[in-house]
C-alpha positions in Angstrom: 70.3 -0.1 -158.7 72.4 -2.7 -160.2 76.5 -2.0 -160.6 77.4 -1.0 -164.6 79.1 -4.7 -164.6 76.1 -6.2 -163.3 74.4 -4.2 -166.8 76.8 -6.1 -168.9 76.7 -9.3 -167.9 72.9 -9.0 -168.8 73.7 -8.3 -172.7 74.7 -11.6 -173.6 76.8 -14.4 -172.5 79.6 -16.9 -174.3 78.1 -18.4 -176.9 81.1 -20.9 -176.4 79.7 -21.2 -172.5 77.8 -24.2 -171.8 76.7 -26.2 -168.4 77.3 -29.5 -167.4 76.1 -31.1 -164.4 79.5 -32.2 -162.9 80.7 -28.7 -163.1 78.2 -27.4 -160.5 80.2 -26.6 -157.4 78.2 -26.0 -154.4 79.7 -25.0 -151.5 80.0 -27.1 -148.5 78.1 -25.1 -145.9 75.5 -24.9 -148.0 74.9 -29.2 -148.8 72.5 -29.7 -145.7 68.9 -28.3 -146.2 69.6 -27.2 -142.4 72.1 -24.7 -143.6 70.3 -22.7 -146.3 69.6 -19.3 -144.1 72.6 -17.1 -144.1 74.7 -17.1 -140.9 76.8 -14.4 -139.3 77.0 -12.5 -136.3 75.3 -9.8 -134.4 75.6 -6.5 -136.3 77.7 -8.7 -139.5 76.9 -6.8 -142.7 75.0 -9.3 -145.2 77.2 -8.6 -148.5 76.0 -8.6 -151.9 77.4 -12.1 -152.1 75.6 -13.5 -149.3 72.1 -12.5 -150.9 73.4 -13.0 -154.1 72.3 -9.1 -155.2 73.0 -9.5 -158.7 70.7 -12.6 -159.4 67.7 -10.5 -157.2 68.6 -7.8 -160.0 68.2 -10.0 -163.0 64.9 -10.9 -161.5 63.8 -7.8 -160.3 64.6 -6.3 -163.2 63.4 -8.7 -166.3 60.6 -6.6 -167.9 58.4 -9.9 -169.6 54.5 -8.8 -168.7 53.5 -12.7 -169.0 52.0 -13.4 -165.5 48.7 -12.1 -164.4 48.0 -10.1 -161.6 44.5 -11.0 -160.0 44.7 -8.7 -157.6 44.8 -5.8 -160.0 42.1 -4.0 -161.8 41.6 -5.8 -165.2 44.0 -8.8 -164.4 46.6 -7.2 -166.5 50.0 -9.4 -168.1 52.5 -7.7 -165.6 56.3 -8.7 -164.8 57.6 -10.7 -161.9 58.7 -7.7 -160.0 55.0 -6.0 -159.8 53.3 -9.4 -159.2 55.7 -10.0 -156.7 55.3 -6.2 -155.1 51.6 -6.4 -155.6 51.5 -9.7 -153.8 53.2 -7.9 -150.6 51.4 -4.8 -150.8 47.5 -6.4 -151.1 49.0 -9.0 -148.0 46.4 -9.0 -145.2 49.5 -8.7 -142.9 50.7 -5.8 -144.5 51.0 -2.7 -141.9 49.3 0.5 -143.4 53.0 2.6 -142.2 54.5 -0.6 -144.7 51.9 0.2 -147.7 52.0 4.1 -147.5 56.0 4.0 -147.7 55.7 1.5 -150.9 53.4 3.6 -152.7 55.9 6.9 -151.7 58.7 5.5 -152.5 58.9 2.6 -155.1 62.8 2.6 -154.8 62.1 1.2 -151.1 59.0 -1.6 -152.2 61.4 -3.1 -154.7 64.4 -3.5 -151.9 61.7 -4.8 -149.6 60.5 -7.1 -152.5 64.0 -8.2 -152.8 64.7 -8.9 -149.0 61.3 -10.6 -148.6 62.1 -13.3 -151.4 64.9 -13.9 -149.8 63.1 -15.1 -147.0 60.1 -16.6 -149.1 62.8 -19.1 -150.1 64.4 -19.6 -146.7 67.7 -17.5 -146.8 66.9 -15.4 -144.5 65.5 -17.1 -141.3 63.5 -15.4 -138.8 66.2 -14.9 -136.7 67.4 -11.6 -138.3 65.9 -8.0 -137.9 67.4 -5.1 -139.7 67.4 -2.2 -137.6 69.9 -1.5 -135.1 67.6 -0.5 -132.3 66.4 -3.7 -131.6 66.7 -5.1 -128.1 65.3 -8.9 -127.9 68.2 -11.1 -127.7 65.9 -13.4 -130.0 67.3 -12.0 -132.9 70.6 -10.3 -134.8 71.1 -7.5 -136.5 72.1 -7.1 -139.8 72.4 -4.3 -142.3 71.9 -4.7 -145.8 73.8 -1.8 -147.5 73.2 -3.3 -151.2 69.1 -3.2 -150.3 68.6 -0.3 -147.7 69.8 2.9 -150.1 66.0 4.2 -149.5 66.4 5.3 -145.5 63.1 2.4 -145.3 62.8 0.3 -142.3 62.9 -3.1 -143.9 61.3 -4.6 -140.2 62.5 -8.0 -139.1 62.2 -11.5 -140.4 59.2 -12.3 -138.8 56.9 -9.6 -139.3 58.2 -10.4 -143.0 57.6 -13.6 -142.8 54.0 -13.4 -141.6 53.3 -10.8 -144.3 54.4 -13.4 -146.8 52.4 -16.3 -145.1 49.0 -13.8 -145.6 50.1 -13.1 -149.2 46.7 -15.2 -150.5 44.6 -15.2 -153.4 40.8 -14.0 -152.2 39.7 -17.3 -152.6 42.4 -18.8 -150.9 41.3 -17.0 -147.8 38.9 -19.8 -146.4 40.1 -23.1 -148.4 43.8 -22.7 -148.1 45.9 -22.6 -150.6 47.4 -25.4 -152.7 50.5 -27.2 -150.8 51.7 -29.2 -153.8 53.2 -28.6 -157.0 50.8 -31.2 -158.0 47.9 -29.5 -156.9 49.0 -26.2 -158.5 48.8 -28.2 -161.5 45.7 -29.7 -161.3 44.1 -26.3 -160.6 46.0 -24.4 -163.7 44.6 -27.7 -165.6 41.3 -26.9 -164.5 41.6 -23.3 -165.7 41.6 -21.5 -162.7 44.4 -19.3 -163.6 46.1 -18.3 -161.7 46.2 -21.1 -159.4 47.4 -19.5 -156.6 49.6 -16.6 -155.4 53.3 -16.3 -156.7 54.5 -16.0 -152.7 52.7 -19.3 -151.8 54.0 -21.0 -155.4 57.7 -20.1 -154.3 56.8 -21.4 -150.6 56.0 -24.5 -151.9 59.2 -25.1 -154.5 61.3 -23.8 -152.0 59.7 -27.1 -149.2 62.5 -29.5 -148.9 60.1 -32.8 -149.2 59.1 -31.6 -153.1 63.0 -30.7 -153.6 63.4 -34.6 -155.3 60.4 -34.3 -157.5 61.3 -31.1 -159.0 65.2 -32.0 -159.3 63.8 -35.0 -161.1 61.0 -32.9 -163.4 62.8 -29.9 -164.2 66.7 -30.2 -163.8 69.6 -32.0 -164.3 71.3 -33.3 -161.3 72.7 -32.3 -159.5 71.1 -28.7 -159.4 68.0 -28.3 -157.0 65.6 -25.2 -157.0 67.2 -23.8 -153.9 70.7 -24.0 -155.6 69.5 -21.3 -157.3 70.0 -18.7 -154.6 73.1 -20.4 -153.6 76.4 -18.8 -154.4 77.4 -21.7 -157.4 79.2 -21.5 -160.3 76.6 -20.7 -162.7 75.9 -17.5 -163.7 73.4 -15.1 -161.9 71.5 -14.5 -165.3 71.0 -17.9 -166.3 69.5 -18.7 -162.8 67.2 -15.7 -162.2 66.1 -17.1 -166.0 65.5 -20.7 -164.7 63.8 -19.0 -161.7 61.5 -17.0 -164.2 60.9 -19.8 -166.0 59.5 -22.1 -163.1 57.3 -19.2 -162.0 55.4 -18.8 -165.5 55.5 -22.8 -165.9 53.2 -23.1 -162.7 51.0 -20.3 -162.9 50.7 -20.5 -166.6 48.3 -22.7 -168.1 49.5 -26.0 -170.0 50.7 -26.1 -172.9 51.0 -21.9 -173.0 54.3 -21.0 -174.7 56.8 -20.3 -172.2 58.7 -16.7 -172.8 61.6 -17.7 -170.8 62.4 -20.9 -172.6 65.5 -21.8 -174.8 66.5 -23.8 -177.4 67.2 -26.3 -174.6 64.1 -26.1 -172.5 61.9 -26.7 -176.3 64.1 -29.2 -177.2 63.4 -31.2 -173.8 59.6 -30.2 -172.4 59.3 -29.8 -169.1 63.5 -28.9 -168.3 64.1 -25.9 -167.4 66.8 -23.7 -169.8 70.2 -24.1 -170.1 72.4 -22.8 -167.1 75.5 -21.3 -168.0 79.0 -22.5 -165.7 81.3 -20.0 -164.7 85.0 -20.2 -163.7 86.3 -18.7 -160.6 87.5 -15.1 -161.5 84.1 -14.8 -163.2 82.4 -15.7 -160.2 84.3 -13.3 -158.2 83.5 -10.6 -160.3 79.6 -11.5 -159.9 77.9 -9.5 -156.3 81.1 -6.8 -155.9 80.2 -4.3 -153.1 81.1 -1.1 -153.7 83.1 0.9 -151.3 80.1 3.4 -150.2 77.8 0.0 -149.2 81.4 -1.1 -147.0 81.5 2.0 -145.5 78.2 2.5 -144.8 77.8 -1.1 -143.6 80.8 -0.3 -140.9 78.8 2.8 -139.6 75.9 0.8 -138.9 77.8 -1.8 -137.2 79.6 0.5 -135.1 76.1 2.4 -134.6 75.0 -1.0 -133.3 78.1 -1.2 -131.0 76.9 2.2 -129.4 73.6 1.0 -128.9 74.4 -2.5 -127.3 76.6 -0.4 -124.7 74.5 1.9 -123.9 71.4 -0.5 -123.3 74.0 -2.6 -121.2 74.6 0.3 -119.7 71.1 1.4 -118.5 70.5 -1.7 -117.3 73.5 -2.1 -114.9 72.0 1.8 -113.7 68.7 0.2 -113.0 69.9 -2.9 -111.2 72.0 -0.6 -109.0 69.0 1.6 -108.5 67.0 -1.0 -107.2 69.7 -2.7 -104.9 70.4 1.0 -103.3 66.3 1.6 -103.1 65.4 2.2 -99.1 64.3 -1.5 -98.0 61.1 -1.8 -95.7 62.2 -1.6 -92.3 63.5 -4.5 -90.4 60.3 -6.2 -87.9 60.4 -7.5 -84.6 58.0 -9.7 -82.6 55.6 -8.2 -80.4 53.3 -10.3 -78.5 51.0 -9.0 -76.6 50.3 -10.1 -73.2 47.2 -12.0 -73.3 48.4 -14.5 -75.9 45.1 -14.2 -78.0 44.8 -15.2 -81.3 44.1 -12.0 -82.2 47.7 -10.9 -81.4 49.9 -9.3 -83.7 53.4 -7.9 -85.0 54.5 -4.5 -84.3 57.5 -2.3 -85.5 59.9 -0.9 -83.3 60.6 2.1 -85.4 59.3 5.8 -84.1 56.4 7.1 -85.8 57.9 10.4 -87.4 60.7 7.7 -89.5 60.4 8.4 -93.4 57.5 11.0 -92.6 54.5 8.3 -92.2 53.0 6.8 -89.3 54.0 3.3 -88.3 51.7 0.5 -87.4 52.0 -0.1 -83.9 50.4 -3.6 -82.1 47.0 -3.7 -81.0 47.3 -4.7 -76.8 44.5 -6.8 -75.2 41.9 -4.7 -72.9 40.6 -5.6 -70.0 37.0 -6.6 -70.7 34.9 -4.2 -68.8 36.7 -1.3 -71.0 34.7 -0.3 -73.4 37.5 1.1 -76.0 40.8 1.3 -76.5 43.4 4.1 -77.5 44.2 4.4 -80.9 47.7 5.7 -82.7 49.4 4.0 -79.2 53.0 3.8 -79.0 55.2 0.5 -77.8 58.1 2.1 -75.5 60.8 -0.2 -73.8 58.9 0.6 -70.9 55.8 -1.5 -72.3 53.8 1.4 -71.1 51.1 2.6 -73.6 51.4 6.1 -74.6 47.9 7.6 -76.2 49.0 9.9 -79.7 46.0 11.1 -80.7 45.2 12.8 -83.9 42.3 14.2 -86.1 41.0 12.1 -88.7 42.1 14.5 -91.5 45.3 14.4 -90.3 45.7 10.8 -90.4 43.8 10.2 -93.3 46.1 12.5 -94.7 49.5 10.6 -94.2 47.8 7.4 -95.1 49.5 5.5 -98.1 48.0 2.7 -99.7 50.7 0.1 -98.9 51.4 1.4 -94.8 47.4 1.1 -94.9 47.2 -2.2 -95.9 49.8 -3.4 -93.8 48.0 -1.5 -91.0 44.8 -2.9 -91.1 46.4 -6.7 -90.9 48.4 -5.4 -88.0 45.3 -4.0 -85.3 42.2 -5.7 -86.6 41.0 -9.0 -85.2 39.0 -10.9 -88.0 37.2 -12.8 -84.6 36.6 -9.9 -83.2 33.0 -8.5 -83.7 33.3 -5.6 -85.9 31.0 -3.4 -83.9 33.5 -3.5 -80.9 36.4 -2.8 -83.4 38.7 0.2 -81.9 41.1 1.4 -84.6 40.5 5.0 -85.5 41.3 3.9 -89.6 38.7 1.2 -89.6 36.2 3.4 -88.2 37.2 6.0 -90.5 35.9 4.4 -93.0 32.5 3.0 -92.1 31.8 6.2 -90.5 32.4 7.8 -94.3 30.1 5.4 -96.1 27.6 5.7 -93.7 27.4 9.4 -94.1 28.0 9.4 -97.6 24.8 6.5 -97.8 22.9 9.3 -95.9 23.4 11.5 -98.0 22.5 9.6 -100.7 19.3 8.6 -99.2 18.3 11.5 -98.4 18.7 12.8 -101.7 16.6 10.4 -103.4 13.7 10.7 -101.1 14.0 14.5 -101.9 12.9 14.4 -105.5 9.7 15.2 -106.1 6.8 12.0 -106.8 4.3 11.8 -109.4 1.5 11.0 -108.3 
């Protein structure tokens, strides 16, 4: 996966090259802890520079079997690229759809591997998806061309994130796991080995209150871990070896021979090997994207484009839908004539309007009348007008809403409910009473034992 120059560079470097600590260069946007992630905008390709593709490939692709997988059968000696894919893959937070397309293709659990170190050691923040159909304005999108050559959904930065945080040793499951690089220490002195898993070691070298204490243990200032995955004048090799080199030193036991060390790092325990300065041209020549990964960056961004106006799009259709949408028609006061506090509103709008009945006020009788007259009209004349209808027919052009609004409308709540003359009230009590029949009858049926 690498470029043929990328192959080179891995033979052998100067012998005349050496590194001194005032020739680090550092760029500026990158001095603040604050600005570690990578920034660009919405639908910005992320170039090989920016995650540093050829150091991922010098890691990813070192073939030393010196750490130990637990979580295999055996606890075989494996290299950093299936500990670290093994770590992912056994995660409790690992969707099945994300494990059955890493055992499929192993072309796509490496480029996953890749991206999710990235974010292990804080370059990528959680702000950042990578798939262009993504709507939450939470997040950007971004595509990777350099780590997406294996059509595989690499998800978003949280839900990598979270498989990362649940990438724990069985035992770490209910105590925690270590927090320290102190305490990783003490364990690997104790002889549990290994101490804990390689995501949670590089989640706690990569914590910004133990970057003094390993500066001060391990390099030379002033280098940092996290300068590491920074673009810096020192060669992408001799930093994915210093990276390789940390790993086995913390879950190794002490005093176990190192396999990444140099004739610096045995000369001077405990520092990590020489890091080998670059000038400018050779650090240009380092992370090249080729022209298929530009192109194929451009299509996605203008794919992205395409999507963004056409969700913009829908939604300015919906909001005009709804602002066109028939509005419930307009009310006007009705009171009726003898003022009791059972009075209510009425609408002024004819019955046979949009197809359904209309509620219509409920008048005062005179109390020696016995009922009133349902489904009654309001005309200008304030004369009542009797409409009446069969109770399937009415029941019939009920909806639930008109209903509701019905029944506050001609019901009195101070009104005994015996005495209660709307045809839709008495509807329904006379169809659970008859249904409650029914059903009592039918249980009184069934034969006794005796």
């Amino acid at each position: 996966m690498a470029s043929s120059s990328s192959a080179d560079r891995a033979q052998q470097h100067p012998a005349g090259s050496s590194w001194h600590p005032q020739q680090v260069n550092t760029p500026p946007q990158y001095l603040g802890r604050k600005t570690l992630p990578i920034k660009r905008a919405d639908a910005e390709p992320l170039t090989r520079e920016d995650i540093q593709y050829d150091l991922l490939y010098f890691i990813f692709a070192d073939p030393t079997q010196a750490f130990i997988d637990s979580m295999a059968p055996g606890q075989p000696l494996v290299n950093f690229c299936d500990l670290y894919v093994n770590a992912l893959f056994n995660s409790s937070k690992c969707s099945k759809v994300l494990k059955d397309k890493m055992v499929d293709t192993p072309e796509f659990a490496i480029e996953f591997a890749k991206i999710a170190l990235l974010t292990n050691v804080g370059r990528i923040n959680t702000t950042m998806a990578f798939f262009p159909e993504m709507k939450t304005a939470l997040r950007s999108y971004h595509p990777v061309p350099s780590l997406q050559k294996s059509d595989g959904n690499l998800q978003d930065a949280p839900r990598i994130k979270n498989c990362l945080k649940a990438a724990l040793l069985p035992q770490e499951m209910k105590g925690g796991p270590p927090t320290t690089p102190q305490e990783i220490r003490e364990k690997t002195r104790g002889g549990l080995l290994p101490p804990t898993s390689v995501v949670n070691l590089i989640f706690v070298l990569s914590n910004a209150s133990h970057a003094l204490h390993l500066a001060a243990t391990h390099f030379e200032p002033p280098v940092e871990f996290l300068d590491l995955f920074l673009p810096i004048n020192i060669s992408s090799a001799s930093r994915a070896q210093v990276f390789l080199w940390l790993v086995f030193h913390y879950l190794s036991a002490p005093g176990a021979e190192n396999p990444f060390d140099d004739d610096y790092s045995r000369e001077h325990p405990g520092k990590v090997p020489r890091m080998v300065s670059i000038s400018r041209e050779e650090q240009l020549r380092e992370n090249q994207d080729p022209s298929e990964e530009i192109d194929w960056g451009k299509k996605m961004s203008q794919q992205r484009s395409k999507f963004l106006k056409e969700l913009v799009d829908e939604m300015e259709a919906e909001k005009r839908r709804k602002k066109n949408a028939q509005m419930v028609p307009p009310v006007s006061v009705a009171f009726s004539q003898s003022g009791s506090r059972g009075s209510s509103y009425g609408h002024e709008v004819p019955p046979q309007a949009h197809g359904v009945q209309q509620p219509t006020p409920r008048h005062a009788q005179p109390a020696q009348t016995a009922g009133r007259c349902p489904h009654s009209v309001v005309h200008n004349t304030g004369k009542l007008t009797a409409k009446p209808q069969s109770k399937a027919e009415t029941k019939s052009r009920r909806q639930i809403v008109q209903y509701a609004w019905h029944v506050v409308n001609t019901t009195d709540p101070l009104e005994d409910s015996d005495t209660e003359a709307d045809e839709h009230v008495r509807l329904d009590y006379s169809e659970d009473a008859v249904r409650a029949q029914a059903n009592y009858q039918f249980i009184y049926s069934l034969p006794r034992r005796r």
